[in-house]
Steps between C-alpha positions, in 0.01 A plus 500: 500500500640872428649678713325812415178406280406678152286530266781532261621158289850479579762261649355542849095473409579268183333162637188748520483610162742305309190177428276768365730641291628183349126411427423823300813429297389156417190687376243479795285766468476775777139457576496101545805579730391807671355276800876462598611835427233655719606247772874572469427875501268437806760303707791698389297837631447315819829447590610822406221660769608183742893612471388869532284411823813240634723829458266706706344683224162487452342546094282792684738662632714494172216575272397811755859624525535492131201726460552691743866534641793424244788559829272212650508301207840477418590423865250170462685436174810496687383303779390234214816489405403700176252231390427517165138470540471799771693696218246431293246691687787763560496525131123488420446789803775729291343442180120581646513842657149568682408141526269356764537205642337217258692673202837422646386175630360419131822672335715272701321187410500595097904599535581143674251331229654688180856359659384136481338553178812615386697232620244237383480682122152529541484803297696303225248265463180533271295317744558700785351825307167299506241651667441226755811509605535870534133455735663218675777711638278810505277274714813344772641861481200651615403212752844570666440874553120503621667255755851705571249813497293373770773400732851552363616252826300206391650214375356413112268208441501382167160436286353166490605321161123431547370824360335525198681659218508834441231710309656722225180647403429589844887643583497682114162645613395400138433203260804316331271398221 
């Protein structure tokens, strides 16, 4: 297990993201494998809050000092040991002057999702531009936030693989046909 958990695919996080990967290169398409990638991203954003909370930081607190007090901020950065992740909000709060609370929560979440996207090639691949794949990840992304939203110190539950697919009429607020 890493040291310091990521989101990022690299040498350290590699057994997390390294199957997936492999998979869409053998020509697995995004959506059949998006189960996995919304549990990797799920358990890899868990242990980054775990870590945080283990180092005496709690995500409120880091969230609330990055909207509100950068001084404060960069001294939790510190005290993580300049955690990638907690940069990553560092980064989102610079880039979103006047932003409330859910904003940088949201930004955060979108920043750390466009980095394993990146590393996965999502973007490279046609399949991932479909639109129910772009509502799947609209969907987790926004699931995430209401919950971080609510109470930024609560640990994450992930959705039931139970649930009924997603509605793209519904989410497009119009008719695909």
């Amino acid at each position: 297990m890493p040291e310091n958990e990521t989101l990022v695919y690299d040498t350290r996080s590699a057994s997390r993201w390294r199957p997936i990967a492999e998979r869409l290169d053998r020509g697995q398409s995004p959506v059949d494998l998006f189960p996995e990638i919304q549990d990797q991203f799920y358990t890899a954003l868990q242990k980054v809050l775990r870590q945080w909370r283990e180092r005496g930081v709690d995500a409120a607190h880091l969230f609330d000092a990055a909207l509100n007090d950068p001084k404060a901020l960069q001294d939790l950065i510190k005290k993580l040991s300049f955690d990638r992740n907690a940069q990553l909000v560092r980064d989102v709060a610079a880039c979103r002057q006047d932003a409330d609370m859910a904003q940088i929560i949201s930004g955060f979440l979108n920043a750390a999702w466009e980095v394993v996207d990146t590393q996965l090639g999502l973007s490279r691949r046609y399949e991932s531009q479909s639109l129910e794949f772009i509502g799947l990840v609209h969907r987790m992304l926004s699931r995430i936030a209401g919950s971080l939203i609510d109470n930024p110190s609560r640990m994450l539950k992930r959705p039931s693989r139970n649930e009924p697919p997603p509605d793209l009429d519904t989410q497009l607020e119009e008719s695909l046909l």
